[in-house]
N, C-alpha and C positions, 0 to 999 in steps of 0.2 A: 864305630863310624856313625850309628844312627845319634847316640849320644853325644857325638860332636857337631853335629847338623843343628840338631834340639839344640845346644849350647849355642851355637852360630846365632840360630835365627833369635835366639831369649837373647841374644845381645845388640841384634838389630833392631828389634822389637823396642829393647827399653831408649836406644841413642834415640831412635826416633821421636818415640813418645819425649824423649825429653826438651829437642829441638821445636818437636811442634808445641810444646807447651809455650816453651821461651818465645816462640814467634808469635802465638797468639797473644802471650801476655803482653809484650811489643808492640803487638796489633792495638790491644786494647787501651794499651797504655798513650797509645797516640792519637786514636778516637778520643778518650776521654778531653788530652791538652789541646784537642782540635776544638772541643766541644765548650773548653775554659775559655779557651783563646776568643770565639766568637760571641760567648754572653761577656768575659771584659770589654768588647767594641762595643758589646749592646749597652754594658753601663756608660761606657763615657759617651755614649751618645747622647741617654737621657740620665748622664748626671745622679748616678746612683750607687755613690760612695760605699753605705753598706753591705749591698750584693758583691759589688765587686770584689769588696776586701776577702768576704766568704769565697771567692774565687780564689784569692792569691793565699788566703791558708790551706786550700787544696794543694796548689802547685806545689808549693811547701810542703807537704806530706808525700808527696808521688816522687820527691826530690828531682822537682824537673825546674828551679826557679834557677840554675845554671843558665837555660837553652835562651839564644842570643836574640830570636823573634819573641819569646813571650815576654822578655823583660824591659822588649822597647815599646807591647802593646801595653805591658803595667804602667810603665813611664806617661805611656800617652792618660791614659785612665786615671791614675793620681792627676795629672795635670787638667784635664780637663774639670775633674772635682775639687781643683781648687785647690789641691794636698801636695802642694813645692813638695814638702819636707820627705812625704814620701817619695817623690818623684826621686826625688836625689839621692836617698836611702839606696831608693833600686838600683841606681844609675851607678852607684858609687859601690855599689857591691856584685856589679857585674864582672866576670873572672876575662870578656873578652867581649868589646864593645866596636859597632860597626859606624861605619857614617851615620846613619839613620839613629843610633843610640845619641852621638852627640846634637843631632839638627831637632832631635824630638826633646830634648832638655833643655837645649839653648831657647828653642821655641815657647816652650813651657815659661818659662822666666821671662822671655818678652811679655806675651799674653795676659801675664800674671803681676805685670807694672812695677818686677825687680829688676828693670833693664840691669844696672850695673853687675848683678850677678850673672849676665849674660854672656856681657862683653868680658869678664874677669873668666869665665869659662872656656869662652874661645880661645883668652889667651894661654890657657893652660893646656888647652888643645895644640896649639900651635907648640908650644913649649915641647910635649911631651912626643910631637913627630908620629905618632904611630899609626893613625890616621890621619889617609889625604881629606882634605876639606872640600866641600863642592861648592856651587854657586848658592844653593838652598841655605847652605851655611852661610855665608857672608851678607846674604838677603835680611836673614834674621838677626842679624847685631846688626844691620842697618837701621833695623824698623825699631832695636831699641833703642841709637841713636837720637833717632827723630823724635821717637816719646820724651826722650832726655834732652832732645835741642842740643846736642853738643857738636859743636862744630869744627872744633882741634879734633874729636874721636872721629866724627865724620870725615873730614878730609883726610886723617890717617887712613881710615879705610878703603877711601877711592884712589889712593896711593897704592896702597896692598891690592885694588882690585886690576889697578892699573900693572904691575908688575904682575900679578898670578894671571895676566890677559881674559879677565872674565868684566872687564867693561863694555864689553861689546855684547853681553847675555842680557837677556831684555830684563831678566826679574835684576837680577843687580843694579842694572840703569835707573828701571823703575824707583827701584826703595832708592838707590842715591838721589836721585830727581826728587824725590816726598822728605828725602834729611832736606837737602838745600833748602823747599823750598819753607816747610816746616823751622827751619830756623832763619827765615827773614832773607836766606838769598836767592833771591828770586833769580837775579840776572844769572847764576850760576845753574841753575836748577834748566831753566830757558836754553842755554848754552849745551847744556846735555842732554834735552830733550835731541836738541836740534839736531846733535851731532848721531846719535842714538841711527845705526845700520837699520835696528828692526824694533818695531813699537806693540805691544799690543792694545787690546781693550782698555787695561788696568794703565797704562802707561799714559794714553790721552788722558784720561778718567784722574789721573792724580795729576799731571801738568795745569787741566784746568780750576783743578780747585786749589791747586797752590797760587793761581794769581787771583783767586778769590780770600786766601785765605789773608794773601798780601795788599789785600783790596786793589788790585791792578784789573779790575770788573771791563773795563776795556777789551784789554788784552784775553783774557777768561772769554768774553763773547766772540772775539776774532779767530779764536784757535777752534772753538767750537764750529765755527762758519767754514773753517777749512776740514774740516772731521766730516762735515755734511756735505760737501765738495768732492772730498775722496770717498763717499760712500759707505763710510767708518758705521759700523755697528755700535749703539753706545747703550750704557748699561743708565739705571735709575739716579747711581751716585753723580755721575757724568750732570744729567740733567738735571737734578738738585742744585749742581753746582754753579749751572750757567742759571738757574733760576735767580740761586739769591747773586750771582753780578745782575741781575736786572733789578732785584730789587735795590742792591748799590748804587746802583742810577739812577732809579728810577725811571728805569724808561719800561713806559707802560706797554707799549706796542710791540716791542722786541717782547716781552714778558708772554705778551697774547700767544705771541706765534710758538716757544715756547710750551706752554700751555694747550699749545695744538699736537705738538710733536710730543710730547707727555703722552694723552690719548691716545695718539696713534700707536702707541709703540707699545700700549698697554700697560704701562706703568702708573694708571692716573688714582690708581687702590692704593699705592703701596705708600703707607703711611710718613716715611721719610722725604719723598714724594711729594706729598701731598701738604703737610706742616711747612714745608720751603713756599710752594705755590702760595697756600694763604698766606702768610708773612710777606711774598713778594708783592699780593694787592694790595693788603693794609698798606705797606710803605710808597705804595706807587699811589697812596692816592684814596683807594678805592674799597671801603671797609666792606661794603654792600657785597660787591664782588668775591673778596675774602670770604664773608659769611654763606654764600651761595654755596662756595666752594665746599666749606666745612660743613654745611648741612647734609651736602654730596654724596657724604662721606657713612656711610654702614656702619665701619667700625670706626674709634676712635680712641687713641689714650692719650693720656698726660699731656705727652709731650702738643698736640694737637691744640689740645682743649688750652693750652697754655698760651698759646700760639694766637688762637682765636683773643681770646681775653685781651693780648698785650695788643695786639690792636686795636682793639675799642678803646683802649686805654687811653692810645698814643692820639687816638682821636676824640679825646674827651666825651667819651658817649657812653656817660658811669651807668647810667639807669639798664643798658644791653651788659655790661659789665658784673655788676651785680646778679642780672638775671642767668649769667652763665655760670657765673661763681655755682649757685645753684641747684643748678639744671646739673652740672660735673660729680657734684654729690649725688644725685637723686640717680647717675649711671652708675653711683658705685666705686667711684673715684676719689684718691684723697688729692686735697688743694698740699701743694710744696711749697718751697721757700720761693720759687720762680713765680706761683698761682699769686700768691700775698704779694709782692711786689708789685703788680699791676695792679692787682685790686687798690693796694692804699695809694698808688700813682693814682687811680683812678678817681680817690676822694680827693687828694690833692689839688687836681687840676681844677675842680669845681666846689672848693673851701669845706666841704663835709666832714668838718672835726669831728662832731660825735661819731659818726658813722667810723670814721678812720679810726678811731681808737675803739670802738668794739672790736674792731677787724683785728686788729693791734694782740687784745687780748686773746679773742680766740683762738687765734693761733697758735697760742701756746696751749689755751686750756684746752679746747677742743679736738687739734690734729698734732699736739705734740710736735709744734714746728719751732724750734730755737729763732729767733730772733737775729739774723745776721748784720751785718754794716749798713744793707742796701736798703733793709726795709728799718732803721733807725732813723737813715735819712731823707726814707718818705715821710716820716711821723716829722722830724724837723720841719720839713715841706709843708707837707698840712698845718701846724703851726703854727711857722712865721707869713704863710699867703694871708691866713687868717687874723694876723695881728697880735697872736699871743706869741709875742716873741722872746719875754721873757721865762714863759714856760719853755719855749725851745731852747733857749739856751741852757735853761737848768738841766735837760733832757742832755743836750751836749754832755756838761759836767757829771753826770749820774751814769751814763749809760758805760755798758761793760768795754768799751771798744774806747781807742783812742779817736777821736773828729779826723775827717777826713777833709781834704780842698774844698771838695763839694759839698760837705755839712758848711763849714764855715761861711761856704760862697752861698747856698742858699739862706743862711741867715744873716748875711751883709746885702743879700737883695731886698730881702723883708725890710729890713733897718731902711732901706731906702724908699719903698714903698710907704711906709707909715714915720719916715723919718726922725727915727728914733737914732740918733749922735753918741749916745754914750753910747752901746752894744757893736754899733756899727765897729767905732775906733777898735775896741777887742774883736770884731770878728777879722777887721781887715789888718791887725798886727800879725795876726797867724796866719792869713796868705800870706803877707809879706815875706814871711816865714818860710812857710811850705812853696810858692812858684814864685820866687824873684822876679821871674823873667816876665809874668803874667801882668799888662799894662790895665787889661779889662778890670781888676781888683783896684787899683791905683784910680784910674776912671770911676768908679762906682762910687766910690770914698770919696771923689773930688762932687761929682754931682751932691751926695748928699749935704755937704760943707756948703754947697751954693743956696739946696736948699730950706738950709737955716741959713744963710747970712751971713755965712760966716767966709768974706771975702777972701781974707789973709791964708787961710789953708786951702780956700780952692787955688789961689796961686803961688804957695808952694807943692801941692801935687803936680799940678802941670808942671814946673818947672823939675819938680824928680823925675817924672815921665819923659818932658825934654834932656834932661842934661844924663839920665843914666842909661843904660841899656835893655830895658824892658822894653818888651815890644807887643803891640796887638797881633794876633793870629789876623793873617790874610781874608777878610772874607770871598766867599764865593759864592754864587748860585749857577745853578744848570736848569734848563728846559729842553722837554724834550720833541722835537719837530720832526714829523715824516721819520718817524724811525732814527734819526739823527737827535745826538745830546749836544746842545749847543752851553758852554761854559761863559760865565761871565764874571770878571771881579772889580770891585773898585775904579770907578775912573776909565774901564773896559777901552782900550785900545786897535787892540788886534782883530777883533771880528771883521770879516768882510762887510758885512752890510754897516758898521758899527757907526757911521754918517746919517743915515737913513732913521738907526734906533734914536741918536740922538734930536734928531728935527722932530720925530714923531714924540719922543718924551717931552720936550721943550712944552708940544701941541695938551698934553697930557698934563700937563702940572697948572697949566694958565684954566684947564675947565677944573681940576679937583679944589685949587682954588676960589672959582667961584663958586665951589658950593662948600666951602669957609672951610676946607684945608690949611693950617697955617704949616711950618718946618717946624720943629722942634730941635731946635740947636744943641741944647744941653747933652743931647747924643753925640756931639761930633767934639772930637779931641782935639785937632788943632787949633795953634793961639795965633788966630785968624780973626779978622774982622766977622762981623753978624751974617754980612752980605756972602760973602766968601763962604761960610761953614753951611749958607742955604746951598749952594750951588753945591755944593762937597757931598751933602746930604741926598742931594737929587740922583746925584753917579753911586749910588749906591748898588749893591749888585743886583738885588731883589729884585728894585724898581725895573734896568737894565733888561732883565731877565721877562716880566712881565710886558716891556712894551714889545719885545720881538716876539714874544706870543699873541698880542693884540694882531700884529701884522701879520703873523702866519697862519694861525688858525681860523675857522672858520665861524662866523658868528654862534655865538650861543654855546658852543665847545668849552668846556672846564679847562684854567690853564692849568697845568701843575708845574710849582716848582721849587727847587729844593733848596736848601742853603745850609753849609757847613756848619755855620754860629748859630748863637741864638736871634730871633730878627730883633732888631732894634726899635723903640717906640715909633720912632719917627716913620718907618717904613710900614710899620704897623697900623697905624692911621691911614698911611696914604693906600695902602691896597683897600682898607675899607672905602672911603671915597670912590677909590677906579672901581670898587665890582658894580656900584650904582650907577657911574658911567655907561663902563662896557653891559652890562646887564645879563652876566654873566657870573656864573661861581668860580673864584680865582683861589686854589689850595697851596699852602705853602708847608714845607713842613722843614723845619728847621731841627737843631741841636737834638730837642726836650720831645718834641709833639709837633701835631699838625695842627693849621688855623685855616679855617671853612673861612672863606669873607664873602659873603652872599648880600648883595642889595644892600650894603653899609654898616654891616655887622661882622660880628665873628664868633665864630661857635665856643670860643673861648672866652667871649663873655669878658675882654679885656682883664683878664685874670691869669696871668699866664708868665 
């Protein structure tokens, strides 16, 4: 009996010790993948490829790279370091994968700019049935949709989102609203906003910068007016985005207020921010203001400092241009292919060939910046303003790139400027070429033919101008009054006061006149009498634009105002005349850049 007891308990003694082993070693074996589990978050947090991996040949070893949550935190962790290939490795060798395994891959591949591997995912998801899909899922083949612009895949989607009834989910709405409006249909994107049961932050926050993106900068300000109507909390991208529609407009006073509600809200640091704000003064006008801002600013990168620069640029104010180029070095910063662009804009607009072509070479020798399209045809620029126009054109024929409308077309304005006939004819064969439909090309070629003398082909240009289908682009100008953008174009009809603009312009052309204003006709395309094309010249929109700012504004007030085109000579003279007039500074900023016309001058130095 005693011997049986002893036996007894030596057998309960070892099962025990054996279960408690198995259970601690369970225990510990769980701490440890608890313990993998949270330094993998900690690498993909800070992007620490390395460590990580040493995590996942652990997992490997404890043979626990089975279990269905650590293979969709590896997933996440390759993905966020960049390493698809792993991601997919894991994904693809997972024995039982959950929603969260498919939405953390699909995801991964959006982020990672292989949209199409995304959308082909999904469909194999769908294919294979085994997993239900959620809204998170359909979100993310949305957004790589939109990076892809596809709009057959897009509407397929809002079909499927329509039938699996997850239209009505705010994040699906969302990303459909950002495809529509990301591939040009606005009205579609608007239509779903609208219809949209429940909106959130992200939802306004994308509707408004789709009609910025569509430049409907109008529309972009109006929805934001109702966002602050309904009390809507708005995030930094939100106000970025109603920013630059103000700088669209140019409307300066909407921009101000703005710029109030920026501060208020706390967001006046955050550099994203901040780059929209300066950009929206530079173009409203106001470089001075830009720079206040930028100086504001504690920290600042690239993209900032770039921001800064393009507006001095655009305001031909090389010598502040130069000195930041500079100063952006001496923080530490290298100059990009965006920094160089405005700087040789910058030589450009004030004839500084040598200077431009140091700038030219330094950049490659110095910051290692390739040479792209845009800054070959700032070099043409500088150039042909300056008269070497046969060096531009050799520059054309040598360079790695094939000429672009805009090389061609600033080297047939050169040809015009220094009326050089033979280069002209070959720059304007290759418009002819490249924009049929472009009459400004046709126009340009006819001028220079008038001015050599050459009768017989200024009137067959007009009469290809007349008889074919090539057409001038519409001009237009806008000012902006009391918070209101008042539009004007050609010949301006529609305005309510537009009686009122004319009597006072009438009043306006009889004083610029007497302080020896002539019209320059050569600007105006129709085969019209002399008398007729002064009057056509006058209804210009600029002008239009200008005298209703005379009338509204308050003496001494800067007008500003903007115009689609480039302005034309003729209109060019006559605001110099008005700002000695009115005795005021009239800014216009057109196509290329702005033009200061202060006291009978222009900061452009009629080089432009």
């Amino acid at each position: 009996m005693k011997s049986l007891l002893r036996y007894k308990h030596k057998f309960y003694y070892k099962s025990f010790s054996s279960s408690a082993i198995a259970s601690a070693s369970a225990n510990a074996n769980a701490t440890e993948l608890s313990t993998l589990q949270a330094t993998l978050q900690s690498c993909a947090r800070e992007r620490a490829p390395v460590r990580g991996k040493v995590c996942h040949a652990k997992i490997i070893g404890m043979g626990l790279n089975n279990d269905t949550l650590t293979s969709n935190i590896l997933i996440n962790f390759y993905s966020k370091c960049g390493l698809i290939s792993d991601a997919r490795k894991v994904f693809d060798e997972m024995p039982q994968r959950c929603i969260v395994s498919w939405n953390t891959i699909i995801g991964s591949y959006t982020t990672n700019g292989r949209e199409q591997e995304a959308v082909a995912l999904f469909i194999n998801m769908l294919r294979e049935g085994k997993t239900p899909y959620s809204e998170f899922t359909v979100s993310s083949v949305l957004c790589a949709c939109a990076t892809k612009r596809n709009v057959f895949e897009c509407k397929q989607l809002h079909v499927f989102a329509l039938k699996a009834a997850m239209d009505w989910n705010v994040f699906v709405g969302t990303a459909l609203l950002d495809v529509y409006a990301k591939c040009g249909l606005i009205t579609d994107a608007s239509r779903l906003f609208e219809s949209m049961p429940e909106r959130n932050e992200v939802t306004w926050s994308s509707m408004v910068a789709g009609f910025v993106q569509n430049e409907f900068y109008e529309e972009a300000l109006i929805l934001f007016r109702r966002a602050q109507v309904l009390g809507l909390e708005y995030n930094q991208f939100t106000i970025s985005s109603v920013i630059c529609a103000c700088a669209g407009l140019a409307a300066l006073i909407q921009g101000k207020q703005v710029h109030a509600v920026l501060c208020k809200t706390g967001f006046g640091s955050n550099m994203f921010a901040a780059s929209s704000l300066v950009d929206m003064y530079a173009k409203c006008g106001c470089v001075v203001d830009a720079y206040f801002v930028f100086s504001g600013l504690e920290e600042k990168n690239v993209v900032l400092w770039n921001t800064m620069i393009s507006g001095f640029s655009r305001h031909a104010r090389s010598v502040e241009v130069m000195i930041l180029f500079e100063k952006m070095q001496q923080a530490g910063l290298h100059p990009n292919e965006q920094t160089y662009i405005s700087v040789l804009s910058a030589c450009s607009h004030i004839g500084m060939v040598e200077k431009g072509k140091s700038y030219f070479d330094l950049m490659v020798k110095q910051h290692n910046v390739l040479p792209n399209v845009f800054h070959y045809s700032c070099m043409i620029d500088i150039l042909g303003r300056a008269g070497l126009i046969h060096e531009a054109y050799d520059l054309i024929l040598n360079m790695p790139f094939d000429a672009t409308a805009s090389m061609w077309g600033s080297l047939l304005a050169s040809c015009r400027n220094y009326r050089n006939l033979e280069l002209a004819e070959i720059a304007a064969k290759q418009l002819f070429g490249m924009e049929p439909d472009n009459a400004g090309n046709h126009l340009l070629l006819s001028n220079i033919y008038a001015a050599n003398r050459r009768w017989e082909e200024v009137a067959r240009s007009r009469k290809l101008i007349r008889d074919s289908e090539v057409k001038k682009e519409k001009s237009k100008s806008w000012v902006e009054i009391k918070g209101k953008v008042h539009t004007f174009t050609v010949g301006e009809r529609n305005h309510p006061r537009i009686a009122e603009i004319y009597s006072k312009l009438e009043k306006l052309v009889e004083e610029v006149k007497n302080l020896g204003y002539k019209p320059e006709t050569e600007h105006d395309l129709h085969d019209v009498e002399d008398s007729r094309k002064q009057e056509l010249l006058i209804h210009h929109s600029e002008k239009l634009a200008l005298t209703f700012g005379l009338m509204c504004l308050c003496p001494g007030v800067s007008i500003r105002i903007m115009k689609n085109l480039r302005i034309c000579g003729d209109c060019h003279s006559f605001m110099k005349f008005a700002s000695r007039i009115a005795g005021r500074e009239i800014i216009v900023r057109d196509l290329n850049r702005f033009h200061h016309f202060t006291n009978g001058s222009c900061s452009c130095w009629d080089f432009w």
